[in-house]
C-alpha positions as CSV (number, residue, x, y, z in Angstrom):
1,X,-12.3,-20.9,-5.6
2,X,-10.1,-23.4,-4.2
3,X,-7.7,-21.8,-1.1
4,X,-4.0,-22.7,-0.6
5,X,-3.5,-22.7,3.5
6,X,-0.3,-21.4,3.0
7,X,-0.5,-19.9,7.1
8,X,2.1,-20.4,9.6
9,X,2.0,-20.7,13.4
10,X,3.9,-17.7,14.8
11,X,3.5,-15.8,17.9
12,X,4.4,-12.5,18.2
13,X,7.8,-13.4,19.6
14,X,8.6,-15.1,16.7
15,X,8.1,-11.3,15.2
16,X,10.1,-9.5,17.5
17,X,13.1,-12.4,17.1
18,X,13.0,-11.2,13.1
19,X,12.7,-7.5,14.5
20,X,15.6,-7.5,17.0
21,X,17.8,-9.4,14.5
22,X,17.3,-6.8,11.4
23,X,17.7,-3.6,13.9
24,X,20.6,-5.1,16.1
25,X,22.8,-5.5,12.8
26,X,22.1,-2.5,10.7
27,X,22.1,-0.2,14.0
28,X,25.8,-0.8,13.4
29,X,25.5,0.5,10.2
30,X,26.7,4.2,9.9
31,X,25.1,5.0,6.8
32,X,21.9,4.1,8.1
33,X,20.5,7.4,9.8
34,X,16.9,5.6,10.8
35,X,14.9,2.4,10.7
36,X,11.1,3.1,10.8
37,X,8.2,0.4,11.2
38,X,4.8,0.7,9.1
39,X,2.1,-0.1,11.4
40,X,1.7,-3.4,14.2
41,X,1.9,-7.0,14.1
42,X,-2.0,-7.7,15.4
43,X,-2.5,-11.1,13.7
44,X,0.9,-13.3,14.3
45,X,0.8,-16.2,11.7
46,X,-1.0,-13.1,8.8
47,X,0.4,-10.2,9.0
48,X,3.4,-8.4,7.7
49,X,6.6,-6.7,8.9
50,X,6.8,-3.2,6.8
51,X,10.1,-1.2,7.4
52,X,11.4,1.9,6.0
53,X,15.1,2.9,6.2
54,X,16.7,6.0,5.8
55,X,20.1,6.1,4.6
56,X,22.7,8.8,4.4
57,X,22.6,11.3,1.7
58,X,26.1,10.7,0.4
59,X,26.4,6.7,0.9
60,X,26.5,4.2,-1.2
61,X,23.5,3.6,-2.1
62,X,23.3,0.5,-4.5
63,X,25.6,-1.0,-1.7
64,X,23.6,-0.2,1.8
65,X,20.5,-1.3,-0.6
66,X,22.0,-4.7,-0.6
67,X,23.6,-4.6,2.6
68,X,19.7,-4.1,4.3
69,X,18.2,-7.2,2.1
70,X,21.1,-9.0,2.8
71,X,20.3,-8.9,6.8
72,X,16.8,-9.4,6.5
73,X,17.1,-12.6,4.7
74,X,19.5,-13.7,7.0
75,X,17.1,-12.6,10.7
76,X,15.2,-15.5,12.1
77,X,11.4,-16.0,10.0
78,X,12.3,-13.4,7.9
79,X,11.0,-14.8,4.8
80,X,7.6,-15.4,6.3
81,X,7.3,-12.2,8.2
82,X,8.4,-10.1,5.4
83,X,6.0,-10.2,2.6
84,X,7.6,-7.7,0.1
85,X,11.0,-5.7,0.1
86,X,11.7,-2.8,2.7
87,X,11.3,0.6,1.3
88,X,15.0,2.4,1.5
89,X,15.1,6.0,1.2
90,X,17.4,8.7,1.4
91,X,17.3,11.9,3.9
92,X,16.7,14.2,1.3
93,X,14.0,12.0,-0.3
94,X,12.3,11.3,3.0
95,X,10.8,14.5,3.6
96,X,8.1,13.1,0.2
97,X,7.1,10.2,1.8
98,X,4.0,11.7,2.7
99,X,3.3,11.8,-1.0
100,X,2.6,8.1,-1.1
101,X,2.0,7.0,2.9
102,X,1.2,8.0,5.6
103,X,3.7,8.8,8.6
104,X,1.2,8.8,11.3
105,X,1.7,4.9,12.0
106,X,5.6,4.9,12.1
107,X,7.5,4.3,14.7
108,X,11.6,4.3,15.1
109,X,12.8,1.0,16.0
110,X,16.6,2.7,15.8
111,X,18.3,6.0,14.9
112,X,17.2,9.5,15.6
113,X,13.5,10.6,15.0
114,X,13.3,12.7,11.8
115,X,10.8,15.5,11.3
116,X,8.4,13.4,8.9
117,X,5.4,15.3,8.2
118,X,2.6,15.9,5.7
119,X,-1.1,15.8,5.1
120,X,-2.1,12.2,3.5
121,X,-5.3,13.9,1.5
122,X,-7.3,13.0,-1.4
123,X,-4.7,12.4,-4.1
124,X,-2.4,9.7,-2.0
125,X,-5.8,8.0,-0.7
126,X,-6.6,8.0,-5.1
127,X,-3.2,6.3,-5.4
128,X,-3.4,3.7,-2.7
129,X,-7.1,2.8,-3.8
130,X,-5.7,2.2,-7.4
131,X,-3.0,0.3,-6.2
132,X,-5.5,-2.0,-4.2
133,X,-8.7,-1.7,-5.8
134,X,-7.4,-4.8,-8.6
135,X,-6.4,-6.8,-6.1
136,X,-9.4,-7.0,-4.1
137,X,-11.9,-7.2,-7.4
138,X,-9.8,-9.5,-8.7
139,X,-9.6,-12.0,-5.7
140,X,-13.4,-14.2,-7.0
141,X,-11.8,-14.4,-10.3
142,X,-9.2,-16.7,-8.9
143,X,-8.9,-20.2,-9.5
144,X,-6.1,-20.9,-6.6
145,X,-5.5,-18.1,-4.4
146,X,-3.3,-18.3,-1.2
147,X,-4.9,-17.7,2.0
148,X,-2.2,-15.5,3.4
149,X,-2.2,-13.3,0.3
150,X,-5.9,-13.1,0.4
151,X,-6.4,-12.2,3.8
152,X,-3.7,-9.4,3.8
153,X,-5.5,-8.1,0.6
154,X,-9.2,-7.9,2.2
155,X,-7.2,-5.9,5.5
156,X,-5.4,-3.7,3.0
157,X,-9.3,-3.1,1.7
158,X,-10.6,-1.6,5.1
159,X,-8.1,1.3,4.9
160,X,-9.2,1.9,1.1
161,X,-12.8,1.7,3.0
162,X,-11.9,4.0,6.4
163,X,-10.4,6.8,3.7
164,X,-13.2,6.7,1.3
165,X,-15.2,7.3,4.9
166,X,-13.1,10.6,5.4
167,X,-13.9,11.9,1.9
168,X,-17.8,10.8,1.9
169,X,-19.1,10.8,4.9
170,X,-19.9,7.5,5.1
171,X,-19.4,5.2,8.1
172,X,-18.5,1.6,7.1
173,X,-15.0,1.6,7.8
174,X,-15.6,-0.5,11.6
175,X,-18.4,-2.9,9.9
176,X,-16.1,-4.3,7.4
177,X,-12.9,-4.1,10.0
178,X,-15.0,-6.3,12.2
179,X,-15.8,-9.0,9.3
180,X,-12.0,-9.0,8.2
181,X,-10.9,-9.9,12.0
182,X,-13.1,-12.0,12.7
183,X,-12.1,-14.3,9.7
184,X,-8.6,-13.9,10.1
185,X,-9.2,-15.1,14.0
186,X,-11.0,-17.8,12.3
187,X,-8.6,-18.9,9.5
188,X,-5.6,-19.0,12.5
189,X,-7.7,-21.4,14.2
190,X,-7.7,-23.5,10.8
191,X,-11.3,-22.8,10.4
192,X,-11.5,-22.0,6.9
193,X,-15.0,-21.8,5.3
194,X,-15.0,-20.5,1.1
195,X,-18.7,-19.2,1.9
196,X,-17.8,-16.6,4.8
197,X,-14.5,-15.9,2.5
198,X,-16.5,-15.1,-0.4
199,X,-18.9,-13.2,1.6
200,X,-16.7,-10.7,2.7
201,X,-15.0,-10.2,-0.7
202,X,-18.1,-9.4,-2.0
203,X,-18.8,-7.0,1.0
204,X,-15.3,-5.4,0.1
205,X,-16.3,-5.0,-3.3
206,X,-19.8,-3.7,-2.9
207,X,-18.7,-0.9,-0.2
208,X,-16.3,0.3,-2.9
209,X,-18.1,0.7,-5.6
210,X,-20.9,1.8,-2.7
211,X,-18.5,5.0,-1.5
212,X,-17.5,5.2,-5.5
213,X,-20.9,6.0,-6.4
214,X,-21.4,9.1,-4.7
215,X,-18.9,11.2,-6.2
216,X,-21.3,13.6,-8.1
217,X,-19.5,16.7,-9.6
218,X,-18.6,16.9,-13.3
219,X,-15.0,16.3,-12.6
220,X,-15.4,13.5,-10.4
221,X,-18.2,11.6,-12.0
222,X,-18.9,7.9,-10.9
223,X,-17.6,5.1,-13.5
224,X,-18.3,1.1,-13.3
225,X,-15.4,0.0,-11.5
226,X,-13.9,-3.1,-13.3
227,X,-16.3,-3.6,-16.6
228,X,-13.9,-6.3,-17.4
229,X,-12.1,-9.0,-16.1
230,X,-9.7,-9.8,-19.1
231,X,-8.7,-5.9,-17.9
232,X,-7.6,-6.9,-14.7
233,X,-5.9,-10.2,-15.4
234,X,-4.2,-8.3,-17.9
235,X,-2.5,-6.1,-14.9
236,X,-1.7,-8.8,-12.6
237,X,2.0,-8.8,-14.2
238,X,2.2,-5.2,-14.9
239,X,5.0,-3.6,-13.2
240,X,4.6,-0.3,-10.9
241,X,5.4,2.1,-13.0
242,X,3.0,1.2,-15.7
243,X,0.2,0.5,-13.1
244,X,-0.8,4.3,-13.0
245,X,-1.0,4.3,-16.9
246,X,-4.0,1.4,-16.4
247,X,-5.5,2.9,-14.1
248,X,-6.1,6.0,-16.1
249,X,-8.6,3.8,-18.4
250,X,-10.0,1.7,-16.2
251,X,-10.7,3.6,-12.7
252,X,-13.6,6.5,-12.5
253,X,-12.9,9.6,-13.7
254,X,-11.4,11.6,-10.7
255,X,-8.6,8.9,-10.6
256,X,-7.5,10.3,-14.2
257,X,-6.7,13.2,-11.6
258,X,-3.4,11.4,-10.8
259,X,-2.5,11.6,-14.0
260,X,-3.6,15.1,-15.4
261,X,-1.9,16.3,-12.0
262,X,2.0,16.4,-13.9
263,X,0.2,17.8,-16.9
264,X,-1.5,21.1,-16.6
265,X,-4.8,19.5,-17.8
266,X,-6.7,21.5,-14.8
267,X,-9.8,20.4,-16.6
268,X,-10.2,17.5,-14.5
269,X,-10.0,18.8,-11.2
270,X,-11.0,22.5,-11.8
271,X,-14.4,22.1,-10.4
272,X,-14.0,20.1,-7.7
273,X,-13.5,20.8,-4.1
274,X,-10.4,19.7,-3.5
275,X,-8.4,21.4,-6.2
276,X,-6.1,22.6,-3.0
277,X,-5.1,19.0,-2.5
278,X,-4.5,18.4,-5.8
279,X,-2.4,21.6,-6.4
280,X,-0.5,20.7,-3.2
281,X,-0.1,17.4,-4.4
282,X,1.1,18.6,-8.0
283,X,3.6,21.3,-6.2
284,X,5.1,19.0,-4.3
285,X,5.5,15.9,-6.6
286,X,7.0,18.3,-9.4
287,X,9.8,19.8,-6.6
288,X,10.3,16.1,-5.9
289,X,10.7,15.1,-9.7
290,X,13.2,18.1,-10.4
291,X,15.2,17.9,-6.7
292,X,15.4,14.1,-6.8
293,X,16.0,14.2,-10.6
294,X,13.6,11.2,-11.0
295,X,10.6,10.4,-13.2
296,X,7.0,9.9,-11.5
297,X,7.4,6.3,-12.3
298,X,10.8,6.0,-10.9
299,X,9.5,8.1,-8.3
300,X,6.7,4.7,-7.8
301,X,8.9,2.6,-7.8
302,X,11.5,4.0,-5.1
303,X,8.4,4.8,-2.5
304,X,6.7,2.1,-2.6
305,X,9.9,-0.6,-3.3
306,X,7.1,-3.3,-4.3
307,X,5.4,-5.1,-7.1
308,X,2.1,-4.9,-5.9
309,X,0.8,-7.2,-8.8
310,X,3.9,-9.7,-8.3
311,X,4.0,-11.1,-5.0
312,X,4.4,-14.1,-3.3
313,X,1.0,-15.4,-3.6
């Protein structure tokens, strides 16, 4: 595995430059009702600015769309610090945002707070693991891989590993957090070693399939994760809305859940003990489809406003 250092030397005020640009110009903006922030900067020179905005029901959307990308390319480091699109949303369509993330870690940067609230159970932890899950089996199989993208990949894995904690029981979620920082303390010193990079890809991969393995009902039975690699080179380019389709064929069974769920096909879930979840879940995402008159692909698509499998790596 050869590693493109691909890292730049920002500090956190570098950051909040980009931040203060972005939220001093579309503040202005009238049709903008809020702009939320995804989670902290902790590792300046790594990590990611994530935003969510929330635009008037009755604007324009295509054009406050462009309006937003158009400021964020223009603020200070903005196309370092921003690793994929911001995710735009509507009023109306904000109040199913729980449906794919979780609102715990936002915080408003500008606007007035909005009620955003919902349980982020089993079914959205099912959909964030099989958005990840390729990523992080697929890192060894990599000729070139960039260091950025690779580290932000193995952090993304220890919330995949903290949720599969909450459904199992299990308690590896601080172990592997601890590996993850302390490589990503070491890779902004320049100190890159392959073997401790390695090591802790193969940690992330062998606590999933660990927590995987102990699903034990009928409905949830363990599968292999990843039998083949030509499987997952063959997503890399998929787009979002045919992601879910792969996943159905290639995850363990209870991610087939995700599926079934907008088909009736109770089968798969019928036995297990969080059919609430996954009849919330199902309730919800069907009032979404018919309210927001969009397909559960298109519904993908406008939630999480990202190519997982075509980024800047």
């Amino acid at each position: 595995m050869k590693i493109k250092n691909d890292l730049v030397n920002l500090s956190i005020k570098d950051y909040e430059k980009c931040l203060h640009y972005i939220v001093n110009e579309l503040s202005r903006n009238e049709e903008i009702e809020a702009i939320y922030q995804f989670g902290n900067i902790n590792f300046p020179g790594i990590s990611d600015i994530d935003l969510l905005f929330i635009v008037n029901d009755n604007c324009k959307y295509n054009k406050v769309y462009s309006e937003i990308n158009t400021k964020i390319k223009e603020a200070p480091n903005s196309d370092y610090c921003f690793y994929h699109k911001a995710i735009v949303i509507t009023k109306k369509q904000s109040k199913y945002l729980h449906l794919f993330h979780s609102v715990e870690s936002l915080k408003l940067l500008s606007g007035n707070e909005l009620k955003l609230k919902g349980n982020f159970d089993l079914p959205q932890i099912l959909i964030w693991n099989s958005f990840f899950y390729p990523m992080i089996f697929n890192l060894m199989g990599k000729n070139k891989v960039s260091l950025r993208y690779l580290l932000l990949i193995l952090n993304n894995a220890a919330y995949s590993i903290k949720a599969n904690d909450s459904i199992h029981g299990t308690n590896y979620y601080h172990e592997y957090k601890a590996l993850v920082n302390n490589l990503r303390n070491q890779c902004i010193k320049e100190n890159i070693d392959i073997q401790e990079i390695k090591y802790v890809i193969g940690k992330a991969k062998y606590l999933i399939n660990l927590q995987e393995s102990l699903w034990t009902t009928q409905s949830t039975r363990h599968r292999t994760l990843f039998y083949s690699n030509k499987i997952i080179r063959f997503g890399e380019n998929l787009k979002i809305k045919n992601i879910y389709f792969l996943n159905y064929y290639i995850f363990p069974t209870i991610y087939g859940v995700l599926y079934s769920i907008l088909n009736d096909e109770k089968k798969f879930y019928k036995n297990s003990d969080y059919m609430n979840s996954f009849m919330y879940y199902k309730e919800n995402m069907s009032k979404a489809m018919l309210e927001l008159k969009l397909s559960y692909s298109d519904i993908l698509d406008l939630f999480l406003s990202v190519n997982l499998f075509n980024t800047k790596e």
